[in-house]
N, C-alpha and C positions, 0 to 999 in steps of 0.2 A: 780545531786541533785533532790530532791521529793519536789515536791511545796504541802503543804498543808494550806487550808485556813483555817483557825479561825472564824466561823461568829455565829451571837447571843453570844458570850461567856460571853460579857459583855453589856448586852442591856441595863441595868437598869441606865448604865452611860451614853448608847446613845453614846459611843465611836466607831471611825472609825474600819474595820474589819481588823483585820494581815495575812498576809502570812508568814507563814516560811519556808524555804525550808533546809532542811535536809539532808544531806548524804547520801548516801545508808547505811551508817556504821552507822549513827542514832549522829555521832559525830561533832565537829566542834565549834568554836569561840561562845560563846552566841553575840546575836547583829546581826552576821556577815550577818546573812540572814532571818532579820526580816526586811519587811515592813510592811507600815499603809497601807489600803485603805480607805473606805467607811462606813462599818456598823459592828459593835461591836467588841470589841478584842484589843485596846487600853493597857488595863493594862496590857495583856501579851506584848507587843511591847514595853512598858515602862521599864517593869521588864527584860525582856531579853536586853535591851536596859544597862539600870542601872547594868544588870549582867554584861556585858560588859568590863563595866570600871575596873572593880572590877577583870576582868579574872576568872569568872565561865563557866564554860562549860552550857553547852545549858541542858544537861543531869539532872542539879544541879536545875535548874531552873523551869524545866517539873516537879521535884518530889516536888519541893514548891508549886508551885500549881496545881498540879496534881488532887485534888477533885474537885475543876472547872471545868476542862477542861475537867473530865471524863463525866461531867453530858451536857457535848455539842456534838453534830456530830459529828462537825471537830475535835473538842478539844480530844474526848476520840481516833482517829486515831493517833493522834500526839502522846497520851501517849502510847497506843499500838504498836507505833514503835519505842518510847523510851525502851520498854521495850525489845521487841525483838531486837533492834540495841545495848543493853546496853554488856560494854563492861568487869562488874562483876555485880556480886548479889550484892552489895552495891549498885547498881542506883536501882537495883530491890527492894530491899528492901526500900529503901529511899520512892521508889513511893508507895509502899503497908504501910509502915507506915502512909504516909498523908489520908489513908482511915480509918485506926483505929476507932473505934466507931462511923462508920457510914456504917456497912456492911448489914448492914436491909433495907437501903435507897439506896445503889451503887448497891447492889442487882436486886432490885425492878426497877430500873432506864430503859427505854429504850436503851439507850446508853453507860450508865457508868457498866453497867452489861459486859460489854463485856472487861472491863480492868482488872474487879475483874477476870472475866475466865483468862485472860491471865495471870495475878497474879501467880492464883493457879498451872497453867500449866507451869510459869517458872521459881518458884521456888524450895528449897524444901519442902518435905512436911511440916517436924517441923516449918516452915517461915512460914509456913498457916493455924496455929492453932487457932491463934487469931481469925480466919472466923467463924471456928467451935463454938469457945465460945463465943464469940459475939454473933452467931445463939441460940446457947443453952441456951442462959441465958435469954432470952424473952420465954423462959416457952416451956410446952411440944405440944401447938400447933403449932408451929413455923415449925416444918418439914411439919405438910401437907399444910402448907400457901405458904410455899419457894413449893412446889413441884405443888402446882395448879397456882399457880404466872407464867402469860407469859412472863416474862423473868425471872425471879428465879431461874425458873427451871434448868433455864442452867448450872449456876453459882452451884447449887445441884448438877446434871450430872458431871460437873467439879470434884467436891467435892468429890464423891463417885469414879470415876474416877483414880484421882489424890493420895489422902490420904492415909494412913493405915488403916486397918478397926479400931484398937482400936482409931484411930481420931475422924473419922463417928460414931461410934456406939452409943454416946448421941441422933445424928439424926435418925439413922435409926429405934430406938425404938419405936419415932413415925411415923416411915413408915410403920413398922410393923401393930403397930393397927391400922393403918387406912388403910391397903392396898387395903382391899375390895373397898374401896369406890373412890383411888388415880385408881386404875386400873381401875375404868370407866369414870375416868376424862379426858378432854382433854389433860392437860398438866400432871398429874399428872401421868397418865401411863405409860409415858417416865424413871419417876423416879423407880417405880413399877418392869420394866421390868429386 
C-alpha cells in the first residue's frame, strides 16, 4: 500500500488531514484505508467513509471529487494515481468529466495542471476534445496565454503532443501568429519549438 496524505484540501472547514493509502493497483474498499489526522481533508475521509457503507470503490469516489483534490498537492497525487492505477477509461473519464468547464482554471493551477496532462496522456484522443473547445472558445488569444502561462504551457505541450492535428489546429492558428513573439518567451518557446 502507498500512504498518501491529503492536507489543506479542506482548510476553509479547518477539518483534520486524511491519509489514504492505496494499492499499488490504485484499487480497493472505499473507507478501507482512509484515516483522519490533524489538518484539513475531513470531507474526503467522510465521503470515502459514507462510500463505504454504500460499497463504491475508492476509484468512484476520487472522480466525484476529483476537482478538489486536483487543486491540492497531495489531492492532485491521489487523482494521478487514480488515473494511472484505473482499471478502464470509464474511471478515466469519470475523473476528466468533473473538470468540464473548468479547463482555463485546472490549466492555469500549480498543481491541478498536472492531472489535466495526465488526463490528455490517458486517454483517447476524441475523450480530450472538450480541452480543446473549452480552450477555443475563450477567443483567439487563448493560445498565446495557455503558451506563456507557467504551467499551461504543459498542459499545451500535452495537447499538441497527444491530439490529432485537426484537434489542435483551432490552437495552433494562434501560435502561428504569434510565433515571433511565443519564441522569445520564456515559456512560450517551448510551445514554438
Amino acid at each position: 500500500f502507498k500512504r498518501v496524505r491529503i492536507a489543506h484540501w479542506s482548510q476553509s472547514l479547518g477539518a483534520p488531514a486524511t491519509t489514504i493509502f492505496m494499492s499499488s493497483s490504485g484499487a480497493g474498499h472505499a473507507g478501507a484505508g482512509v484515516m483522519a489526522g490533524k489538518q484539513g481533508g475531513a470531507e474526503l475521509a467522510w465521503a470515502m467513509q459514507a462510500a463505504s457503507g454504500q460499497g463504491e470503490s475508492t476509484d468512484v469516489v476520487i472522480a466525484r471529487h476529483a476537482l478538489r483534490l486536483s487543486h491540492d498537492r497531495d489531492g492532485c497525487q491521489v487523482v494521478q494515481q487514480a488515473l494511472e492505477a484505473a482499471r478502464s477509461d470509464g474511471v478515466r473519464l469519470a475523473i476528466a468529466a468533473s473538470l468540464r468547464g473548468r479547463v482555463w482554471e485546472v490549466a492555469r493551477c500549480p498543481h491541478a495542471n498536472h492531472v489535466l496532462q495526465r488526463i490528455v496522456v490517458s486517454v483517447r484522443p476524441s475523450d480530450c476534445q472538450f480541452v480543446v473547445d473549452e480552450l477555443a472558445a475563450r477567443g483567439s488569444a487563448t493560445p498565446g496565454k495557455l503558451a506563456r502561462h507557467k504551467y499551461a504551457y504543459r498542459v499545451f505541450q500535452r495537447l499538441l503532443e497527444q491530439l490529432h492535428q485537426w484537434q489542435v489546429a483551432p490552437l495552433l492558428e494562434g501560435v502561428i501568429a504569434d510565433s515571433v513573439s511565443l519564441a522569445m518567451h520564456r515559456f512560450g518557446t517551448y510551445i514554438v519549438q
